[in-house]
N, C-alpha and C positions, 0 to 999 in steps of 0.2 A: 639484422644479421641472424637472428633468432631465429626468423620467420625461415628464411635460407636455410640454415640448417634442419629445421624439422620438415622440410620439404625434401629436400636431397634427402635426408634420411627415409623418411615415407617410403617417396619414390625408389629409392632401392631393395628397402623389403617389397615394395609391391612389383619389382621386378621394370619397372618402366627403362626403356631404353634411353629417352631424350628429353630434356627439361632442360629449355629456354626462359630465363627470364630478363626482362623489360628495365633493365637497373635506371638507365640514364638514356632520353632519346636527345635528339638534335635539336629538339625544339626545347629543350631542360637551360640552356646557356641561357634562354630570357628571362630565370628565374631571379630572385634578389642572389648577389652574390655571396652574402654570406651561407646561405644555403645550398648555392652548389661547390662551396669551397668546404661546406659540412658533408655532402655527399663524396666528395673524391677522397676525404679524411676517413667516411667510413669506408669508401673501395681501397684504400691502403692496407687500413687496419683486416677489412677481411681477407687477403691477397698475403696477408703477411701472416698472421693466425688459424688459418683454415685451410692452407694446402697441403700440407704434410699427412693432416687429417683426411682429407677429399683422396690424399692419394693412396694411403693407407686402406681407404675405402673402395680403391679400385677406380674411382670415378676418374673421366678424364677432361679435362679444363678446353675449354673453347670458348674463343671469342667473335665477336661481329659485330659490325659498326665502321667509323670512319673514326680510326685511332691518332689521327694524327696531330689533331688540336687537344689529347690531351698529356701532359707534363710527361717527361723524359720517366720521371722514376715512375709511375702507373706503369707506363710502357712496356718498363724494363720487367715492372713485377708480372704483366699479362704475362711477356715472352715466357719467364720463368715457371711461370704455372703451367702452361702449353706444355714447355719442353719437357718436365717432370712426369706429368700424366699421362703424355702422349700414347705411351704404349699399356696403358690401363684398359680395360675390357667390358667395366661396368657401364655405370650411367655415366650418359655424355651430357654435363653441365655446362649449355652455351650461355653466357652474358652479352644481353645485347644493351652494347656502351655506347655514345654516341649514334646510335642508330636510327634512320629515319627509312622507311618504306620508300617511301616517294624517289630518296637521291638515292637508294640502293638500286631502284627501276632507270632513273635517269642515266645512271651509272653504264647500266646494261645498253640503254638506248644509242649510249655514245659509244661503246665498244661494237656496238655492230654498225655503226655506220665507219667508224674506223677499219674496221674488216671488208666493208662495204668499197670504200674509198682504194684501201691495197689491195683489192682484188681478192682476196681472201673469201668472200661470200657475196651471192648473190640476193639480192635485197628479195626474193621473191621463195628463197632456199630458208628466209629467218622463221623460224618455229620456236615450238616452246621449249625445245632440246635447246634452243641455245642461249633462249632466256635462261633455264632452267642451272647450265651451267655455268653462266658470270652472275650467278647472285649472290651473293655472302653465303646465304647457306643452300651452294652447291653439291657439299658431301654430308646432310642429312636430309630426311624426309619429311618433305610437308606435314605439320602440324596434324594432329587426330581429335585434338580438343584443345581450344584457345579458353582459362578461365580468367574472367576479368573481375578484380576487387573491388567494394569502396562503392558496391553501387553503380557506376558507370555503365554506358550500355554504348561500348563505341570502341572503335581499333585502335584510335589515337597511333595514326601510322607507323602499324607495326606488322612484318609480315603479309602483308596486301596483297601479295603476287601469289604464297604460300596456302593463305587460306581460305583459296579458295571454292574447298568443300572441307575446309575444319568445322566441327560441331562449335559452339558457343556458350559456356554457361556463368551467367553473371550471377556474382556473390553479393550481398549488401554490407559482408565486414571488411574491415580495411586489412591492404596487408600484415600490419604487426601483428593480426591475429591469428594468421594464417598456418595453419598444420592438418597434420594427419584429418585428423575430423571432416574437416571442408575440404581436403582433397579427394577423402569417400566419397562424400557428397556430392561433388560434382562428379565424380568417377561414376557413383550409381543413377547419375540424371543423362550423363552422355550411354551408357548399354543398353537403357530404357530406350535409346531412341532408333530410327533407321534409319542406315545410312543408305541413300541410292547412287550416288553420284551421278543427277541429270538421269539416271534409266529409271527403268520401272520397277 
């Protein structure tokens, strides 16, 4: 929660529009249960401590994922966070809860064949405008820099569809240690770099 905060905080002095992060993916349920019944205890506690703060700050609350396996009152507290921020102007802090890349793709797979099916779209009409708009995150813009903690050098499906031509830069500290510092850091390794996208 530490870590969260000096991050939002960071990212709004440094002016950044969009901070996504990674809280809980799909594949987290296989974890020992005491552990993710410790993780939904910390998404209470910060859902309950931290929005009046976030909204004060301007920032405004979004979520993605597949919310529906988790507990009535998480629920009730995302909806609450949404509705309160909603018209804040700042930095848009998306939490991605539940979320897996893969069934967020599948997801899209089956709405266009359902559109496909009512006549709605022609299987030959599907492009990336229409991926683009049943994805979770249809009303922000693809990723500019994905940084990964802890060492790791891998997606661990997140954003798949999103990234790809996000920059990359893998840290070797773990999140709890995560602030201002290492968000420079990585900020001065991604402007060091060129972006082409596929041109020249």
């Amino acid at each position: 929660m530490e870590a969260v905060r000096r991050c939002v905080d960071a990212c709004g002095r440094l002016h950044v529009g969009y901070l996504t992060l990674y809280a809980f993916s799909s594949e987290n349920w296989r974890r020992p249960e005491e552990e993710v019944s410790g993780l939904m205890t910390l998404l209470r506690t910060y859902l309950k401590k931290e929005i009046t703060t976030l909204h004060e700050k301007n920032v405004r609350m979004n979520f993605i994922g597949d919310h529906e396996p988790l507990s009535k009152d998480i629920r009730t507290l995302m909806d609450d966070a949404v509705a309160k921020t909603k018209d804040n102007t700042g930095l848009t802090l998306t939490i991605a809860l539940n979320y897996g890349a893969r069934a967020e793709i599948v997801s899209t797979i089956k709405k266009a064949a359902q559109a496909c099916l009512d006549g709605k779209l022609k299987p030959e009409d599907l492009d990336d405008d229409f991926v683009q708009q049943n994805l979770h995150t249809h009303d922000m813009p693809d990723p500019d820099l994905i940084i990964r903690t802890s060492g790791e050098q891998r997606l661990s499906n997140f954003l798949m569809w999103q990234a790809a031509y996000s920059e990359f830069v893998f840290l070797d500290e773990y999140w709890p240690e995560f602030g201002e510092e290492l968000l420079l850091k990585a900020f001065k390794e991604y402007t060091d770099r060129e972006r082409r996208f596929g041109g020249v």
